[in-house]
C-alpha positions in Angstrom: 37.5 -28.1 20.9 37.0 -24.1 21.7 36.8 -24.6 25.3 39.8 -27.4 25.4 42.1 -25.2 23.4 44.0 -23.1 26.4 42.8 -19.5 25.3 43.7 -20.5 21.3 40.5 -20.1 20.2 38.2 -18.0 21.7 34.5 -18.5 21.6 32.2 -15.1 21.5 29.1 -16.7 22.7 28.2 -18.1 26.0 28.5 -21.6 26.2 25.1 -22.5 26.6 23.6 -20.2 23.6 25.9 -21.2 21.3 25.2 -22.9 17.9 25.8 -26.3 16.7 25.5 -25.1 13.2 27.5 -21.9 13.2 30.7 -22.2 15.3 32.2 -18.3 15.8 35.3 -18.2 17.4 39.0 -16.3 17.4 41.7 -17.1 17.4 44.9 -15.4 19.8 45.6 -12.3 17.4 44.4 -10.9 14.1 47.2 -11.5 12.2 46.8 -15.6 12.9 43.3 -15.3 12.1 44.1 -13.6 8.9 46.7 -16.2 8.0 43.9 -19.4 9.2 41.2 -17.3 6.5 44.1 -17.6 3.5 45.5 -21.0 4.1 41.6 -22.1 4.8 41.0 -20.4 1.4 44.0 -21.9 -0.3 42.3 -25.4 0.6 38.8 -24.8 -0.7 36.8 -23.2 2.7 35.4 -20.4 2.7 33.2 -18.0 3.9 34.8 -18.3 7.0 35.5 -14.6 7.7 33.3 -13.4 11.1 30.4 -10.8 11.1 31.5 -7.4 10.3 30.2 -5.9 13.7 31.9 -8.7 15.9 34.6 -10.2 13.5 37.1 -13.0 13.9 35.7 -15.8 12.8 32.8 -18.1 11.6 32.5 -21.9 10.3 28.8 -22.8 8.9 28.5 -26.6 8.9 26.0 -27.4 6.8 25.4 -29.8 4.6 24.1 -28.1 1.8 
C-alpha cells in the first residue's frame, strides 16, 4: 500500500529492511498526520504516534 500510494504515504525505511510487523510511514504533511492520529484514536487505535527521534508514524500489527 506505501509504495502504491503516489507520494501519500511515505515509508522511512528501505524497502528491503522494512518490517512486516511494524509498518512506519508519513503521511504528505504534519497536520494530516496529526488529524489520521485523532480520528485513529477516536476509533479505538492507538499507539500509532512514530518514534520521537524520527516521527510520523507507526502501526504495530500484532496480535497480542
Amino acid at each position: 500500500v506505501i509504495d502504491q500510494s503516489d507520494g501519500f504515504y511515505k515509508g522511512h525505511a528501505e524497502k528491503s529492511s522494512r518490517s512486516m510487523m511494524n509498518v512506519t510511514f508519513n503521511l504528505t504533511s504534519e497536520e494530516l498526520e496529526n488529524r489520521f492520529l485523532a480520528e485513529a484514536k477516536d476509533q479505538g487505535f492507538v499507539g500509532l504516534g512514530g518514534h520521537r527521534s524520527i516521527g510520523g508514524c507507526r502501526a504495530s500489527i500484532y496480535n497480542a
